[in-house]
PDBQT receptor file of N, H, CA, C and O in Angstrom, charges set to zero:
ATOM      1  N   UNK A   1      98.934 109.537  95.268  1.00  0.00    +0.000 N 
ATOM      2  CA  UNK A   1      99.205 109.442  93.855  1.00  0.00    +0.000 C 
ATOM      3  C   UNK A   1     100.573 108.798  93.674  1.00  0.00    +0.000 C 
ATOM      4  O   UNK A   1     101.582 109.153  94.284  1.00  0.00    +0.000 OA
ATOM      5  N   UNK A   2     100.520 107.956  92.905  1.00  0.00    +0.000 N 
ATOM      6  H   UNK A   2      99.701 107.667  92.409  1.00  0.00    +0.000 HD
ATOM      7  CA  UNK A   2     101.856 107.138  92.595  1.00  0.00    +0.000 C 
ATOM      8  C   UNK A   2     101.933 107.222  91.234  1.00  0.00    +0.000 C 
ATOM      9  O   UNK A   2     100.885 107.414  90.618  1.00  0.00    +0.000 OA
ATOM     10  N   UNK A   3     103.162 107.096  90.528  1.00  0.00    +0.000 N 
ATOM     11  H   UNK A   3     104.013 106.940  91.028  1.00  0.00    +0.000 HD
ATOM     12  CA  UNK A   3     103.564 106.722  89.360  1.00  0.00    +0.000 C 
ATOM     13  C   UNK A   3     105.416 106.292  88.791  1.00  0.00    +0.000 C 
ATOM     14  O   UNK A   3     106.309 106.458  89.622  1.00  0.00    +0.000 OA
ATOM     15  N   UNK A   4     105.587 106.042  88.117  1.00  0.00    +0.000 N 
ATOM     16  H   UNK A   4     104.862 105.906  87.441  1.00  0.00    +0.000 HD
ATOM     17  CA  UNK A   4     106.897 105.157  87.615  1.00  0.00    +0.000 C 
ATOM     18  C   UNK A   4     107.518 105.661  87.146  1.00  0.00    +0.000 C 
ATOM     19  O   UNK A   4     106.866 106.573  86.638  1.00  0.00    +0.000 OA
ATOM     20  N   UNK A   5     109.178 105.828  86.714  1.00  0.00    +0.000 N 
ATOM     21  H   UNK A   5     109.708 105.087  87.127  1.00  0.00    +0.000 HD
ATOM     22  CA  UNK A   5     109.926 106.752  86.339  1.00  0.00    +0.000 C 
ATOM     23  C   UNK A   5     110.517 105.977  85.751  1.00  0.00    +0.000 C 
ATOM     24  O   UNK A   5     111.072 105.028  86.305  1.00  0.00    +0.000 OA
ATOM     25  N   UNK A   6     110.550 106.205  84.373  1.00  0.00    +0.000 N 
ATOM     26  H   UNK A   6     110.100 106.977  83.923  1.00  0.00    +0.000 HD
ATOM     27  CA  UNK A   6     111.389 104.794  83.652  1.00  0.00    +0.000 C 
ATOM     28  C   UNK A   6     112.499 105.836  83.085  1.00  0.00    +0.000 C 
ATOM     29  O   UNK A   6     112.460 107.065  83.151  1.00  0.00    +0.000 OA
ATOM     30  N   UNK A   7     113.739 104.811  82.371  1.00  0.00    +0.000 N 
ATOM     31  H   UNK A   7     113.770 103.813  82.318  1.00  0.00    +0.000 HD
ATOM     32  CA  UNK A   7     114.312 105.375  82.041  1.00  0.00    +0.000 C 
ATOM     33  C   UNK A   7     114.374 105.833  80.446  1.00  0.00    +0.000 C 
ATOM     34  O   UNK A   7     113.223 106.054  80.072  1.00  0.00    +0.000 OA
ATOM     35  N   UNK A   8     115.354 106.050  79.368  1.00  0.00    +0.000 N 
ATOM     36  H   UNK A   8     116.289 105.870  79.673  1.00  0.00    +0.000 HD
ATOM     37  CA  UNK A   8     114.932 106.728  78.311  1.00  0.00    +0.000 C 
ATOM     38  C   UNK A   8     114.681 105.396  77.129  1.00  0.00    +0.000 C 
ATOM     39  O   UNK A   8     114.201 105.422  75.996  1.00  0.00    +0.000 OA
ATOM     40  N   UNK A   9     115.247 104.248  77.974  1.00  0.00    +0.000 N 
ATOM     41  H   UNK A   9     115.637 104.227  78.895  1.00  0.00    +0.000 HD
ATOM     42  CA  UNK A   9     115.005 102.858  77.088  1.00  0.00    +0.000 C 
ATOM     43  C   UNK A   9     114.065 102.267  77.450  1.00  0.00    +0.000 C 
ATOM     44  O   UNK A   9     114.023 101.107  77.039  1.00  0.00    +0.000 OA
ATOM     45  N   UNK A  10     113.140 102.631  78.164  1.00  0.00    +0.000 N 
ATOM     46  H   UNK A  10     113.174 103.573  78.498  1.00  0.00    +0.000 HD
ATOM     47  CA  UNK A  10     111.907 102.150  78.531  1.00  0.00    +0.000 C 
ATOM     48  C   UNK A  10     111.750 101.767  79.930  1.00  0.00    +0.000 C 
ATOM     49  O   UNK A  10     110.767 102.071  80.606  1.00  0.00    +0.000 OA
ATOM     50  N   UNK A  11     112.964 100.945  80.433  1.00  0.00    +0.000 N 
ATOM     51  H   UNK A  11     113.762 100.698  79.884  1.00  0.00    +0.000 HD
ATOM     52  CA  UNK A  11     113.094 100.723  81.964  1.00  0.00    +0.000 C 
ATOM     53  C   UNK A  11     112.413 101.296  83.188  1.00  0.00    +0.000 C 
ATOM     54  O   UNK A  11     112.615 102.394  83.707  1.00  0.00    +0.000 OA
ATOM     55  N   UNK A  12     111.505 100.277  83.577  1.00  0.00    +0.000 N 
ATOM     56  H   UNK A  12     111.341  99.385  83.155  1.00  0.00    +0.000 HD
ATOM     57  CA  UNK A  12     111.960 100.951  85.111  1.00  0.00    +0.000 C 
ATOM     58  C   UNK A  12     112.400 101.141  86.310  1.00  0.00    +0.000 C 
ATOM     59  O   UNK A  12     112.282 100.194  87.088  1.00  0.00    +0.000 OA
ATOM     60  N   UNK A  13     113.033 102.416  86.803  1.00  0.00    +0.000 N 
ATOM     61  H   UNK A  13     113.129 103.185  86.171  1.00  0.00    +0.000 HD
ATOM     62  CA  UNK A  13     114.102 102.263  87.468  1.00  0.00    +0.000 C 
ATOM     63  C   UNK A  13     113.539 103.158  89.164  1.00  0.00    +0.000 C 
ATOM     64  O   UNK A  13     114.193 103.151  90.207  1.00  0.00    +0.000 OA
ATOM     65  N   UNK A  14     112.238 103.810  88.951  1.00  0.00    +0.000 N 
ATOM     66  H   UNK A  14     111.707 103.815  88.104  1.00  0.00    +0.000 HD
ATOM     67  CA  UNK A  14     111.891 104.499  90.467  1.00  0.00    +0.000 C 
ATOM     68  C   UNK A  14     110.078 104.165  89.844  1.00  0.00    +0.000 C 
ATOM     69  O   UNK A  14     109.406 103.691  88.928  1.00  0.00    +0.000 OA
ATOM     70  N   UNK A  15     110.026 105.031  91.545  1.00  0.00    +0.000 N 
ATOM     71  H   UNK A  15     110.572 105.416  92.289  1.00  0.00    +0.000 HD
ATOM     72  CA  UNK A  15     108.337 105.057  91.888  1.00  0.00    +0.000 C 
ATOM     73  C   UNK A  15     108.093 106.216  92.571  1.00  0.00    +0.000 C 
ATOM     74  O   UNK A  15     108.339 106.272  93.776  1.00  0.00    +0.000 OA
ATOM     75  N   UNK A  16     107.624 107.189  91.949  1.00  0.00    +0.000 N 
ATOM     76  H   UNK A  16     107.425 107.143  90.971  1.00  0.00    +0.000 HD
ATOM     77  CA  UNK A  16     107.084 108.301  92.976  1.00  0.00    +0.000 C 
ATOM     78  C   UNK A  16     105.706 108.459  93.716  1.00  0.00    +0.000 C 
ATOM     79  O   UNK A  16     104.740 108.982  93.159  1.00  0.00    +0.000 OA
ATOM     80  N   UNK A  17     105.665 107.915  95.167  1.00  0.00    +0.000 N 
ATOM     81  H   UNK A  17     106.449 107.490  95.619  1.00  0.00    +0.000 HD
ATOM     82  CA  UNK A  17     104.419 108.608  95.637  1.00  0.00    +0.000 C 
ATOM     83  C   UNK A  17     104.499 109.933  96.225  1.00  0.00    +0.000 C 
ATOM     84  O   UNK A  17     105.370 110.463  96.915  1.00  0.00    +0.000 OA
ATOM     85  N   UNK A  18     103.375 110.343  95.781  1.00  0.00    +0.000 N 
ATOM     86  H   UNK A  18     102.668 109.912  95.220  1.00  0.00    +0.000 HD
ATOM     87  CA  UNK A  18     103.133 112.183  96.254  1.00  0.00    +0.000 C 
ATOM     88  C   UNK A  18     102.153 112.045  97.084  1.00  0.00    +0.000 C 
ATOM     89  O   UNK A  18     101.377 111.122  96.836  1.00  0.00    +0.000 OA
ATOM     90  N   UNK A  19     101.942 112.718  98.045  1.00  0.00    +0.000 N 
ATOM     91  H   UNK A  19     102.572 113.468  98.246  1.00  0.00    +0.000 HD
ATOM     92  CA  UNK A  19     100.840 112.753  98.969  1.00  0.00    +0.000 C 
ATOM     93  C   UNK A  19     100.728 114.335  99.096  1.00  0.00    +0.000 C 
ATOM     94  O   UNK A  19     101.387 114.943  98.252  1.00  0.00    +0.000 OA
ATOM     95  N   UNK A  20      99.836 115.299 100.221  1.00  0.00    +0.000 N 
ATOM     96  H   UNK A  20      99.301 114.805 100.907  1.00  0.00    +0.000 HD
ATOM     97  CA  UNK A  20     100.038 116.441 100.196  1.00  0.00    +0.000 C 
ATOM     98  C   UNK A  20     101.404 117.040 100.178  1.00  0.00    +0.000 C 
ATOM     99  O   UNK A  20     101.827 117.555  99.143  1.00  0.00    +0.000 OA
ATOM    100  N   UNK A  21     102.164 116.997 101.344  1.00  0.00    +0.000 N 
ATOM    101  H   UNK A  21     101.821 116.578 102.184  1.00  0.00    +0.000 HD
ATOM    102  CA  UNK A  21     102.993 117.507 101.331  1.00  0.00    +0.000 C 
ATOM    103  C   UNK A  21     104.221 116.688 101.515  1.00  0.00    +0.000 C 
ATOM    104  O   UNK A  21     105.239 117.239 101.933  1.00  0.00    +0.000 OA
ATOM    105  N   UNK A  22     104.212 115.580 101.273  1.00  0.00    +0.000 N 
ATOM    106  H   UNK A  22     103.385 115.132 100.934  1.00  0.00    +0.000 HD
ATOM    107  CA  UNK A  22     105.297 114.422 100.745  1.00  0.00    +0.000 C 
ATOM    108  C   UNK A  22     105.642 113.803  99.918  1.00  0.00    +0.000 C 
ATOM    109  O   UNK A  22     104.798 112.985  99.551  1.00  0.00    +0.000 OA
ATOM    110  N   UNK A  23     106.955 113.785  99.164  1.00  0.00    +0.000 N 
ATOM    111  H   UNK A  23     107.640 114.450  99.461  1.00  0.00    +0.000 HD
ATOM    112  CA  UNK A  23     107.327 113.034  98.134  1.00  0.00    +0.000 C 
ATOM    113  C   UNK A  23     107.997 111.923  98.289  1.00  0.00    +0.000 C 
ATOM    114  O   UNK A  23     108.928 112.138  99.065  1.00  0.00    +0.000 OA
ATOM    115  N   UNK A  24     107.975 110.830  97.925  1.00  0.00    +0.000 N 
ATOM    116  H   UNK A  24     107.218 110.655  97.295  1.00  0.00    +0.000 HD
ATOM    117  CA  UNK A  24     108.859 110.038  98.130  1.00  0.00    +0.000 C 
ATOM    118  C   UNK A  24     109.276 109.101  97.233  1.00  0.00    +0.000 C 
ATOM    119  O   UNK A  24     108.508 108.169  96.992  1.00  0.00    +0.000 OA
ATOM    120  N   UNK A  25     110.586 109.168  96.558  1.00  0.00    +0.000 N 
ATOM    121  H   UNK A  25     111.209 109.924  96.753  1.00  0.00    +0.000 HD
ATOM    122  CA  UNK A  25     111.327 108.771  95.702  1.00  0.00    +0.000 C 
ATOM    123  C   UNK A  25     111.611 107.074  95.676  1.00  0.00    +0.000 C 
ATOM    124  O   UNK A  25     112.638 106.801  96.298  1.00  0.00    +0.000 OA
ATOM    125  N   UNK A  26     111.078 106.156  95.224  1.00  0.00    +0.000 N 
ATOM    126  H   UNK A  26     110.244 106.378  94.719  1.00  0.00    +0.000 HD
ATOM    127  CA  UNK A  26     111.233 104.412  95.757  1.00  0.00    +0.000 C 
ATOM    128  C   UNK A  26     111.852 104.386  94.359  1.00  0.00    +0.000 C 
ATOM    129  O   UNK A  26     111.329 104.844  93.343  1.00  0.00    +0.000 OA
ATOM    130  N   UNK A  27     113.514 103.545  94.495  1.00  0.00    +0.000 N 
ATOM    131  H   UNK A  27     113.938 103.173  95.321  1.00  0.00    +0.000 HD
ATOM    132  CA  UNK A  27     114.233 103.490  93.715  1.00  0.00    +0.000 C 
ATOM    133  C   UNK A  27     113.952 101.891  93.586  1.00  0.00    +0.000 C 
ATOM    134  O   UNK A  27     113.958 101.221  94.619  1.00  0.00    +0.000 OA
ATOM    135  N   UNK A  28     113.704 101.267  92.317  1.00  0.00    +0.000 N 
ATOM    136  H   UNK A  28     113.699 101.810  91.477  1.00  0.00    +0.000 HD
ATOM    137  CA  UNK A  28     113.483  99.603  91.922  1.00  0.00    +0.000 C 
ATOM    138  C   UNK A  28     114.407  99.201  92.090  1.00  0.00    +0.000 C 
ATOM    139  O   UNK A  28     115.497  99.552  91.639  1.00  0.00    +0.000 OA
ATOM    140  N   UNK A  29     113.999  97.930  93.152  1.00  0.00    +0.000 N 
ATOM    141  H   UNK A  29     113.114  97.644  93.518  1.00  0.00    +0.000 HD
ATOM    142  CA  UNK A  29     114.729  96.813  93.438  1.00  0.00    +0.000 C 
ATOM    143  C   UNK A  29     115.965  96.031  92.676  1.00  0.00    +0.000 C 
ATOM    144  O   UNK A  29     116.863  95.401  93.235  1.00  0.00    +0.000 OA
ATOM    145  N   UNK A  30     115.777  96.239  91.190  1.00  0.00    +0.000 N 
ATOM    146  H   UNK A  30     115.048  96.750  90.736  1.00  0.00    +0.000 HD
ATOM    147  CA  UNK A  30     116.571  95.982  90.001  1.00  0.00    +0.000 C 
ATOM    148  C   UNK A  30     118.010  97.279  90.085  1.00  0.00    +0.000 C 
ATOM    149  O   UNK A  30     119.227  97.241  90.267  1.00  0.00    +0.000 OA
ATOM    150  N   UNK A  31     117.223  98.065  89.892  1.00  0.00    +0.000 N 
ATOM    151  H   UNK A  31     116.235  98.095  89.744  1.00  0.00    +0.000 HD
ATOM    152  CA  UNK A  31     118.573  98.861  89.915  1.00  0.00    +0.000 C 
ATOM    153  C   UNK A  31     119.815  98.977  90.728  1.00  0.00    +0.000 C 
ATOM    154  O   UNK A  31     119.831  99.298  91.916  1.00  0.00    +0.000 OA
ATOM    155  N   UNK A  32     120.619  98.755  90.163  1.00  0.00    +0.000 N 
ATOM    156  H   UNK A  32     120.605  98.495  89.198  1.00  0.00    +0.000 HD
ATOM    157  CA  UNK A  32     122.288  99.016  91.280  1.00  0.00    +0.000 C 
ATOM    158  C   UNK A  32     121.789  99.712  92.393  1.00  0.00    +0.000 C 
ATOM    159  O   UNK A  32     120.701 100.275  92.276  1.00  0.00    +0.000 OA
ATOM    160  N   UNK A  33     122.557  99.780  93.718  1.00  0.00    +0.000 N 
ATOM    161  H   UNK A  33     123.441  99.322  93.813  1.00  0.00    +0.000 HD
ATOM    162  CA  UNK A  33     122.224 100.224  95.072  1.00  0.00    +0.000 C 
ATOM    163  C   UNK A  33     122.888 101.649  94.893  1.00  0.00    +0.000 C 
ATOM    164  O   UNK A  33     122.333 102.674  95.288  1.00  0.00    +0.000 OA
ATOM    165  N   UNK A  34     124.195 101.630  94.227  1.00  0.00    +0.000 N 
ATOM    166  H   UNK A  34     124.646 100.797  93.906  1.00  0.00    +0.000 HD
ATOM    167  CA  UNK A  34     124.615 102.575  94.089  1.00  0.00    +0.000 C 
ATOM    168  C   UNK A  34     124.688 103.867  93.078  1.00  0.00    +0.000 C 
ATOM    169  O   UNK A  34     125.477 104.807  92.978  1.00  0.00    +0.000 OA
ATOM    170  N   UNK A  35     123.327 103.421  92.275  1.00  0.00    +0.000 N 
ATOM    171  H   UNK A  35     122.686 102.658  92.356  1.00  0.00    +0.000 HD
ATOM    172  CA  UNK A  35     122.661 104.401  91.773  1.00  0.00    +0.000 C 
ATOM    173  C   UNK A  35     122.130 105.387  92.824  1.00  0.00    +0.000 C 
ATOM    174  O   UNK A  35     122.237 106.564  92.479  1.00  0.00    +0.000 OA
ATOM    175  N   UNK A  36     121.687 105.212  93.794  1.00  0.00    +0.000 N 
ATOM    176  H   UNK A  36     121.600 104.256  94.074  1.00  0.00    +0.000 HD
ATOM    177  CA  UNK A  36     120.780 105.776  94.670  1.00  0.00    +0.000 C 
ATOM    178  C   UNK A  36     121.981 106.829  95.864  1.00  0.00    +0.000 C 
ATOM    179  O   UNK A  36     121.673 107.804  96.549  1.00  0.00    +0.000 OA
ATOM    180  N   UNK A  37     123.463 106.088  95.711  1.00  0.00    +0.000 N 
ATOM    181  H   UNK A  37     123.713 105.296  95.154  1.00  0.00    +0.000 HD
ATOM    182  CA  UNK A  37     124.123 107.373  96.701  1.00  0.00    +0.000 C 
ATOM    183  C   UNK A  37     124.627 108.193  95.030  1.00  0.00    +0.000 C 
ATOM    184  O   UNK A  37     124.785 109.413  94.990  1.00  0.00    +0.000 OA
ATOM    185  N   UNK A  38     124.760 107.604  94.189  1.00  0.00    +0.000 N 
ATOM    186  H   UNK A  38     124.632 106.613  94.221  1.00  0.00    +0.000 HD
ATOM    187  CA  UNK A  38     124.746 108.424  92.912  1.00  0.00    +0.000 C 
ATOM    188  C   UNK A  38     123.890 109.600  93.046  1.00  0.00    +0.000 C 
ATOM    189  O   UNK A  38     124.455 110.687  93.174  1.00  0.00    +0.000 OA
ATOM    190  N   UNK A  39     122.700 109.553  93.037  1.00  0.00    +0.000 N 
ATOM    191  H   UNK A  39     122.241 108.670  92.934  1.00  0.00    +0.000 HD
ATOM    192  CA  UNK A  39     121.651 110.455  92.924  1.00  0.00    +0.000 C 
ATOM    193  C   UNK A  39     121.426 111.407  94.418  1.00  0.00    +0.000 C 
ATOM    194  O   UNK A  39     120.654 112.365  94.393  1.00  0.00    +0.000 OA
ATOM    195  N   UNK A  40     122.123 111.061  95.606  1.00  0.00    +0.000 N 
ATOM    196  H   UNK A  40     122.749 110.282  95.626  1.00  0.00    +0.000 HD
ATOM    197  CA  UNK A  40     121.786 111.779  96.272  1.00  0.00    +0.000 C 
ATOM    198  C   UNK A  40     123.340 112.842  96.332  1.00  0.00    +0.000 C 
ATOM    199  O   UNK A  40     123.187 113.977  96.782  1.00  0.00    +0.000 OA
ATOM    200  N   UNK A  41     124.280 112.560  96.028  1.00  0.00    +0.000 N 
ATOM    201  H   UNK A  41     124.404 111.638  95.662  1.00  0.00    +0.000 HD
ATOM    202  CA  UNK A  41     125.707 113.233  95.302  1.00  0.00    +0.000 C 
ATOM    203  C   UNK A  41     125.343 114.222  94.612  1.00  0.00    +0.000 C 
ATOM    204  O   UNK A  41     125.797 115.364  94.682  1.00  0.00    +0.000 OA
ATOM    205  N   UNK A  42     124.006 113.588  93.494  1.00  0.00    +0.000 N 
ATOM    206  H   UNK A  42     123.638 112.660  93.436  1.00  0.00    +0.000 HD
ATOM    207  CA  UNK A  42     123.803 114.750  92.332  1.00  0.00    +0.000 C 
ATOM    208  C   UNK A  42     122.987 115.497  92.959  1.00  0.00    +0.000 C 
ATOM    209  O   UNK A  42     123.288 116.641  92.618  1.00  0.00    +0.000 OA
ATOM    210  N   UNK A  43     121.741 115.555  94.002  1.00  0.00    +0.000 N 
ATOM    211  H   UNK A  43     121.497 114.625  94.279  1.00  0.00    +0.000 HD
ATOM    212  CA  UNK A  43     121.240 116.193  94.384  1.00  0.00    +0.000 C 
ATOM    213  C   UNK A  43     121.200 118.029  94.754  1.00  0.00    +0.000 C 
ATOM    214  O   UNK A  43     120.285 118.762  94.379  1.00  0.00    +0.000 OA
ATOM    215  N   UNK A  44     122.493 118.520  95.609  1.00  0.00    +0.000 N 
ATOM    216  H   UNK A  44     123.236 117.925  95.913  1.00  0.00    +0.000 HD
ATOM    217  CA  UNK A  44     122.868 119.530  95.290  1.00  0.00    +0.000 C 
ATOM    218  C   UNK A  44     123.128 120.190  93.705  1.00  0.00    +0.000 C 
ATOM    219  O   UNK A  44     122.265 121.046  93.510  1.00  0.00    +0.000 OA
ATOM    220  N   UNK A  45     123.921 120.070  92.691  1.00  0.00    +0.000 N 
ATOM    221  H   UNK A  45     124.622 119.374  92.849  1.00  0.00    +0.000 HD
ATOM    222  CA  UNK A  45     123.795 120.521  92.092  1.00  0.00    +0.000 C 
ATOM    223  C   UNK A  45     122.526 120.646  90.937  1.00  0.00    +0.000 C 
ATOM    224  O   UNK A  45     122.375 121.611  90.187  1.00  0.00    +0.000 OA
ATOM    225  N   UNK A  46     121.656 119.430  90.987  1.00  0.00    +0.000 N 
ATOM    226  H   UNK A  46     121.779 118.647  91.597  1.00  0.00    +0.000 HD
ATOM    227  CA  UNK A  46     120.354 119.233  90.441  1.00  0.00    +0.000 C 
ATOM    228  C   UNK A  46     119.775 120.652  90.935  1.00  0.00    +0.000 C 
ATOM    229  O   UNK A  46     119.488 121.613  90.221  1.00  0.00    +0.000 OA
ATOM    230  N   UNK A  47     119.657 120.524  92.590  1.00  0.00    +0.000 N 
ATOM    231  H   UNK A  47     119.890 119.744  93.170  1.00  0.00    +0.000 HD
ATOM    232  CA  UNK A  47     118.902 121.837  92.649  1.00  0.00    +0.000 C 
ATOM    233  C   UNK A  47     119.456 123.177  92.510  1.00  0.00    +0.000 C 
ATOM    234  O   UNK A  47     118.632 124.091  92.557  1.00  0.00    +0.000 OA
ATOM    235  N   UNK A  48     120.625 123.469  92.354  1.00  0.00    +0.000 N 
ATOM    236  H   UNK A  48     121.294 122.727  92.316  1.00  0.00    +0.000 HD
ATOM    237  CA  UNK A  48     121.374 124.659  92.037  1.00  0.00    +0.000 C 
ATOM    238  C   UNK A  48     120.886 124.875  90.511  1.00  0.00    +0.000 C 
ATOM    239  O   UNK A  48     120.495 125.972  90.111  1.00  0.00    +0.000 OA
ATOM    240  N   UNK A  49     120.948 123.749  89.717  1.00  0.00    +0.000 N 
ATOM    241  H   UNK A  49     121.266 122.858  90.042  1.00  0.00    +0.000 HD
ATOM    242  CA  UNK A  49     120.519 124.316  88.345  1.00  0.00    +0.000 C 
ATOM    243  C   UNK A  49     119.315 124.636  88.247  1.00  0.00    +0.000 C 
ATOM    244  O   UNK A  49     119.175 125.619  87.519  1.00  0.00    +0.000 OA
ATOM    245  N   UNK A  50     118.176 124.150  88.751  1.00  0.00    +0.000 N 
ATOM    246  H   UNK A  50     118.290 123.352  89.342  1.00  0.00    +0.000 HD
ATOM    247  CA  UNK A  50     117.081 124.004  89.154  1.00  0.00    +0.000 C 
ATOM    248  C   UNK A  50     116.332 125.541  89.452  1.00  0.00    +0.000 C 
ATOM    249  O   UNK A  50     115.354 126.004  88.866  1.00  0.00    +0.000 OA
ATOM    250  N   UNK A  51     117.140 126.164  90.570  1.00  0.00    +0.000 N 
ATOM    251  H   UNK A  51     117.935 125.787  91.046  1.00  0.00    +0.000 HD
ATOM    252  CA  UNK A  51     116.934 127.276  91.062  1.00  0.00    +0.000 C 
ATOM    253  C   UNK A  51     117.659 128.240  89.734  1.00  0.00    +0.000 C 
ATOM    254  O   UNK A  51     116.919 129.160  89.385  1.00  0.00    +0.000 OA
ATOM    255  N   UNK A  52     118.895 128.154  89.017  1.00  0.00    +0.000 N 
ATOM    256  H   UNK A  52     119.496 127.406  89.301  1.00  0.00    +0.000 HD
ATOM    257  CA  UNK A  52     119.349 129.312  88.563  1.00  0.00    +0.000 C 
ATOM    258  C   UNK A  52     118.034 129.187  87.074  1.00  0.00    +0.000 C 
ATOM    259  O   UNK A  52     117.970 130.159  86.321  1.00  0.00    +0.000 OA
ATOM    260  N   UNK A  53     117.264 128.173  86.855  1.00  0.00    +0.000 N 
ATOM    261  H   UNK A  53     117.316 127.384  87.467  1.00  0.00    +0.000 HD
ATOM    262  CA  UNK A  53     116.760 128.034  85.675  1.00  0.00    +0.000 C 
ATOM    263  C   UNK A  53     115.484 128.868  85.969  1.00  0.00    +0.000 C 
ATOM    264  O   UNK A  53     114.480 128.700  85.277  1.00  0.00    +0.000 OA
ATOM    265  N   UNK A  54     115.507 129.633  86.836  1.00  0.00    +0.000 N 
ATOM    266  H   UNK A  54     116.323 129.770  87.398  1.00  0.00    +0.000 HD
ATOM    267  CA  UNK A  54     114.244 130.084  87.361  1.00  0.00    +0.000 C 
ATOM    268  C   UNK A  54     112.543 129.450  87.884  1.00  0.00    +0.000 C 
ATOM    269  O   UNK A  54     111.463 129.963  88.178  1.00  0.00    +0.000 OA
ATOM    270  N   UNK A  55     113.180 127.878  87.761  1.00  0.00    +0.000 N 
ATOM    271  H   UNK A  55     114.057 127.461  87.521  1.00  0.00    +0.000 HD
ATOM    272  CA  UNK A  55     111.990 126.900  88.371  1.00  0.00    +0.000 C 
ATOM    273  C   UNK A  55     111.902 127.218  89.999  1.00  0.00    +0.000 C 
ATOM    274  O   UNK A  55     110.809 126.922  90.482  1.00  0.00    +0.000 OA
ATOM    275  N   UNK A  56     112.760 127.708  90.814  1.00  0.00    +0.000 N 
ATOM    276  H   UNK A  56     113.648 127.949  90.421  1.00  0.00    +0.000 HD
ATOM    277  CA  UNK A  56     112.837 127.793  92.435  1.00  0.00    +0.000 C 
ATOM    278  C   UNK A  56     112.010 128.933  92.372  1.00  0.00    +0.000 C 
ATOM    279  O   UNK A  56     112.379 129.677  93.280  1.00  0.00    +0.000 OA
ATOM    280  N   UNK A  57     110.885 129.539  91.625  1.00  0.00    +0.000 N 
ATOM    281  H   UNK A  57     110.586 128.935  90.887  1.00  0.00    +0.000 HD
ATOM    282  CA  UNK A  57     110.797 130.854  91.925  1.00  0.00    +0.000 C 
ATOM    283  C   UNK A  57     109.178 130.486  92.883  1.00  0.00    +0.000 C 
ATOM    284  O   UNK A  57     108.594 131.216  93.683  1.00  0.00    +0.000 OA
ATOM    285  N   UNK A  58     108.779 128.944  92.355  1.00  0.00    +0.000 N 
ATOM    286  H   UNK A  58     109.254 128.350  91.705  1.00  0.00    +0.000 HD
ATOM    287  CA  UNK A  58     107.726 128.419  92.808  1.00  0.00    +0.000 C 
ATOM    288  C   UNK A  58     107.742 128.465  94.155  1.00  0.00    +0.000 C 
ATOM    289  O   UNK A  58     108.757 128.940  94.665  1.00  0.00    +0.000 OA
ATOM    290  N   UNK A  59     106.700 128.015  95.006  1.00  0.00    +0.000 N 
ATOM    291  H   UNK A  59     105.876 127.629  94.592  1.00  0.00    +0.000 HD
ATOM    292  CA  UNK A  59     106.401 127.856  96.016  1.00  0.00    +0.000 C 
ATOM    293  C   UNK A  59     107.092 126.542  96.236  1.00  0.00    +0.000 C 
ATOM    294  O   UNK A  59     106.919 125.563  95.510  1.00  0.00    +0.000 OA
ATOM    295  N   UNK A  60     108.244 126.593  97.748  1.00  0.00    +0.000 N 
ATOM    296  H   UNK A  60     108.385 127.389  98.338  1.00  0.00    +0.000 HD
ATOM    297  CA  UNK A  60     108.884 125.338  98.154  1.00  0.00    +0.000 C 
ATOM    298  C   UNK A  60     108.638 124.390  98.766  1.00  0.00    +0.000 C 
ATOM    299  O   UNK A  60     109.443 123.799  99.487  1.00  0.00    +0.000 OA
ATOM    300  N   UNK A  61     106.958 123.950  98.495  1.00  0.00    +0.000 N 
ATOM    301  H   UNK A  61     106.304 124.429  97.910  1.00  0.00    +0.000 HD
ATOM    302  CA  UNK A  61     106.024 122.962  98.724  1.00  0.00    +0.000 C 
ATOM    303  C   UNK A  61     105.898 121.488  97.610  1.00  0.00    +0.000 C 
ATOM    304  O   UNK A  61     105.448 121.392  96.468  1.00  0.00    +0.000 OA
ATOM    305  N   UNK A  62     106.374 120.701  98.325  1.00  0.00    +0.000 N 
ATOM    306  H   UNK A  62     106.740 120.779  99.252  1.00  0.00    +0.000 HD
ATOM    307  CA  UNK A  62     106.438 119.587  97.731  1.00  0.00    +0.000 C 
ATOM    308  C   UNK A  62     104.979 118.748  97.238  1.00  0.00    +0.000 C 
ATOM    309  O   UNK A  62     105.055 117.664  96.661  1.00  0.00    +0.000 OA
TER     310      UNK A  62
C-alpha cells in the first residue's frame, strides 16, 4: 500500500509505503535534503508527544 503526503498547500513532499510490518517514509525528490535530517531531529520528541497523548498505548507494530 502506498500513498502521498502532501503538505497543507497542497504540495507534495513524501510517499508512504506500508507493507506488513514495514513502513517506509520516501521523502520527494523536490524537497530540500535537509528537510529530511530536519525530521529525523524531530523524531524523538514527535514520539514523546505521541506516547504522552496516549496514542503509544497501541500495539508497537508498524
Amino acid at each position: 500500500e502506498e500513498r502521498s503526503v502532501l503538505s497543507t498547500s497542497g504540495d507534495k513532499i513524501a510517499r508512504i509505503r506500508q507493507k506488513e510490518r514495514e513502513l517506509k517514509l520516501l521523502i520527494d525528490k523536490n524537497v530540500p535534503a535537509t528537510f529530511a535530517a530536519f525530521l529525523v531531529d524531530q523524531l524523538p520528541a514527535l514520539f514523546d508527544a505521541f506516547s504522552e497523548a496516549g496514542e503509544g498505548q497501541e500495539t508497537t507494530e508498524a
